[in-house]
Every structure is written in C-alpha cells, then in structure tokens.
LOTITOR-591914 format. One line per field, with one value per residue (C-alpha): x, z, y; residue number from 1; residue in one letter. Coordinates in nm, 4 decimals. Layout:
// LOTITOR-591914
east [X; ...] .
up [Z; ...] .
north [Y; ...] .
nr [NUM; ...] .
rest [A; ...] .
// end
This chain:
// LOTITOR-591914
east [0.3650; 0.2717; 0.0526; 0.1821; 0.0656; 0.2323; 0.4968; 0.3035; 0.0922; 0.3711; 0.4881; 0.8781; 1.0997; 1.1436; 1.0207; 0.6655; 0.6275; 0.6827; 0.4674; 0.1944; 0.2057; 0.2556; -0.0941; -0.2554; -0.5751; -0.6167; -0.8820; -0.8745; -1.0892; -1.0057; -0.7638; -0.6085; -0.4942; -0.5025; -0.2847; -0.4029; -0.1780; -0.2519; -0.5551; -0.4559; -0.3880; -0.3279; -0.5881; -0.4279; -0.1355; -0.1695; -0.3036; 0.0044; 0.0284; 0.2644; 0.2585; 0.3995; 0.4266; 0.7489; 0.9013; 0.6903; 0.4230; 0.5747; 0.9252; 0.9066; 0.9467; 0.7808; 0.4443; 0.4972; 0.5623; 0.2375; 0.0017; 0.1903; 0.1019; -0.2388; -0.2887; -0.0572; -0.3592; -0.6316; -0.5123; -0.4556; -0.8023; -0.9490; -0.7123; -0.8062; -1.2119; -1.2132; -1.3412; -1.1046; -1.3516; -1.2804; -0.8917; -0.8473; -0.8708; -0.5595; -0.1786; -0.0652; -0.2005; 0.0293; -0.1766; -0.0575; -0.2132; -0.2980; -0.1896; -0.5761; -0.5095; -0.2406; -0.5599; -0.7771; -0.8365; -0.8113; -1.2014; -1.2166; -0.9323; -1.1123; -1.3730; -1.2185; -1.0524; -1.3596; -1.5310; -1.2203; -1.1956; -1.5815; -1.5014; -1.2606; -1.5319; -1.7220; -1.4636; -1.3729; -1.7036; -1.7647; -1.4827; -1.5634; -1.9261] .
up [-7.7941; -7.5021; -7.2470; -6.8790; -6.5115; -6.3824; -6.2015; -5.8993; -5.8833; -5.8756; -5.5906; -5.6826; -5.3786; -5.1712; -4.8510; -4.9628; -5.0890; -4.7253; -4.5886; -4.7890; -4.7220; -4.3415; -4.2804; -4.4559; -4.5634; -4.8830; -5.1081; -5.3614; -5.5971; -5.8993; -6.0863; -5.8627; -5.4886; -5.4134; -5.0869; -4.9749; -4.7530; -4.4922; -4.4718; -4.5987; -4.3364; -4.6000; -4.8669; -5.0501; -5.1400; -5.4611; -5.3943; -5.5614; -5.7476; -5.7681; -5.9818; -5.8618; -6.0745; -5.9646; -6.1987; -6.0070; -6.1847; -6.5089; -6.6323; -6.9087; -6.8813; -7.1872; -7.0095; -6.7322; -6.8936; -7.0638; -6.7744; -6.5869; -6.9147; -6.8715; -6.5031; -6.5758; -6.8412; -6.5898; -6.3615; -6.5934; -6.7733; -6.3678; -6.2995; -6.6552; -6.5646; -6.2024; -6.1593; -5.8318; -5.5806; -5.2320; -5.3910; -5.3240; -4.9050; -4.9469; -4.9681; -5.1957; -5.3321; -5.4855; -5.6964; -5.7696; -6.0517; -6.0007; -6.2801; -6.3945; -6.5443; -6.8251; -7.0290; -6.9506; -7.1588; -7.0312; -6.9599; -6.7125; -6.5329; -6.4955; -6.3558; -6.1384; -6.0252; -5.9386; -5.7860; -5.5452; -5.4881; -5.4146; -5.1277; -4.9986; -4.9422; -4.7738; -4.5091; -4.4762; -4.3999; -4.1684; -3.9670; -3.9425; -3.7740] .
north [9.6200; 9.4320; 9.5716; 9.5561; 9.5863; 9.9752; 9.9457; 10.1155; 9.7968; 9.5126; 9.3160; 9.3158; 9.1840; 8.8808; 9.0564; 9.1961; 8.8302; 8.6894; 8.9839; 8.8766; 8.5309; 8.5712; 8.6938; 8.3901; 8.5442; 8.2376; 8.1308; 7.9313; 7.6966; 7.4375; 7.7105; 8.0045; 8.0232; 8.3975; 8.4820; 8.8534; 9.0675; 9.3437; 9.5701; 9.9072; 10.1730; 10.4452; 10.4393; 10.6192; 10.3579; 10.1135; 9.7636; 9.5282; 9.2239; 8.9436; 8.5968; 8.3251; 7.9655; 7.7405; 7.4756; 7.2436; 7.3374; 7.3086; 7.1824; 7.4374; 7.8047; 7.8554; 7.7328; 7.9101; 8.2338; 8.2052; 8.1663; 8.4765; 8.6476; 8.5712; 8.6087; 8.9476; 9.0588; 8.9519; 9.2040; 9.4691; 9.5080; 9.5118; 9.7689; 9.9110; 9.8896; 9.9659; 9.5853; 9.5534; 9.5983; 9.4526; 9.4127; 9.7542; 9.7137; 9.4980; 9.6082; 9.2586; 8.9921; 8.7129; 8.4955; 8.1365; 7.8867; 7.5329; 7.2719; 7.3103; 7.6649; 7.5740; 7.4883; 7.7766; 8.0784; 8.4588; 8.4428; 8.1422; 8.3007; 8.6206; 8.4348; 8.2453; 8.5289; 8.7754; 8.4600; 8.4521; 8.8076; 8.8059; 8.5239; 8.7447; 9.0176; 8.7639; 8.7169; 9.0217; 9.1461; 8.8122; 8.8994; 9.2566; 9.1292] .
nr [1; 2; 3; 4; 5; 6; 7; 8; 9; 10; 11; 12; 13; 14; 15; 16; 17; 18; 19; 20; 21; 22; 23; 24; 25; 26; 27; 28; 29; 30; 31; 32; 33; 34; 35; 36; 37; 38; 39; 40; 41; 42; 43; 44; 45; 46; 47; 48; 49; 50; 51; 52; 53; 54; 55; 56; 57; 58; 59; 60; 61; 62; 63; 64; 65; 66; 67; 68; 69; 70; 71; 72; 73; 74; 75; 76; 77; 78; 79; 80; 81; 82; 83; 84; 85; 86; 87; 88; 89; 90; 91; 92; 93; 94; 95; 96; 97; 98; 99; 100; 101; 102; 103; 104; 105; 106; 107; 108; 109; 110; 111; 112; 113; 114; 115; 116; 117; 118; 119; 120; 121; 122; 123; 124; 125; 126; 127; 128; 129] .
rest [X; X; X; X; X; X; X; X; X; X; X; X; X; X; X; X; X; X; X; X; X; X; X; X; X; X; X; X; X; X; X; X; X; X; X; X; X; X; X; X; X; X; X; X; X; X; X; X; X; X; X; X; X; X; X; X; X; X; X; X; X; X; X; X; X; X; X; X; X; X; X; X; X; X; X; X; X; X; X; X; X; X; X; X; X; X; X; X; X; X; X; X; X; X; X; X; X; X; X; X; X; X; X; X; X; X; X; X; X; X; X; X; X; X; X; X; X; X; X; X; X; X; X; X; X; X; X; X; X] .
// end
C-alpha cells in the first residue's frame, strides 16, 4: 500500500493554488522553488501542500509522476516526525521541482527542502524585525 499525505494537508483546487501564489513569499535553490501562502490567523487550521510539475518539465507523465511521489513522501515523513517547523506559520505551500531533481534521490530532496524551509524562517523573522 502506498503511503499518502491526509487529505487535511492537501492543496486540492485551482483557487488555493492562485491564493498561494499571489502573496509571492518564494525561495528556491538548484532543485525546488517553494511558493508559501498566508500567515495563519487560526493556528489551529492544517498547513497544506500542493505539487506542481507541468509537461514542461517533462514530456512524460511517467517522470513526472515519480518526482510528485517523492516530493509527496518528503512531506509526509515531516508531517510524520514533526520536522515542519516554521511550515506550520503558513496556510499553503505549493512546491515546484526544477529539471535538476529528476535525478535526485528522496534524501537530497529532503534536504533541499528543510534548507528552503529554514530560509523561509529567516525572512520571516527579518521581516518581523
């Protein structure tokens, strides 16, 4: 059986995607662009994520099925060991791959992503000064 995100934390329709990207809080580095949405009002409410990799990236679904997978399983062992952090201030986050990560293994994406979400906290907190 294959192990997926709960449904509480997925970004689903067209209009949380445009939410997210309106407030244009990026980083990025050689393998992920993260795009992070709103700062919670309620903390109470579930931090979601959405995966986004066009056929620009790659021609064949197959390809871009797998690196969903493994951004998918990125999330869900944070989620799964409370490794979210700063992640949790956020509403959405819609994560997009650069043509860098079709090589990568589950571990440098992790990286890559915790480096990211620790730049986040960075400008969150220089903003906050």
């Amino acid at each position: 059986m294959v192990s997926m995100i709960p449904k509480k934390f997925r970004l689903k329709n067209k209009q949380a995607f445009d939410a997210t990207y309106r407030n244009r809080h990026i980083v990025s580095d050689s393998l992920l662009t993260i795009y992070a949405g709103k700062i919670k009002t309620d903390p109470l409410s579930q931090t979601r994520f959405g995966f986004v990799v066009s056929k620009k990236y790659h021609k064949r679904a197959v390809r871009r099925n797998r690196i969903k997978r493994l951004l998918r399983e990125c999330i869900r062992l944070a989620i799964k060991e409370n490794k979210l952090g700063v992640c949790e201030q956020y509403m959405s986050f819609v994560i997009l791959p650069k043509e860098k990560t079709l090589g990568c293994k589950l571990c440098d994406i992790q990286k890559s992503f915790f480096k990211l979400i620790q730049r986040l906290q960075v400008n969150l907190s220089e903003k906050n000064s």
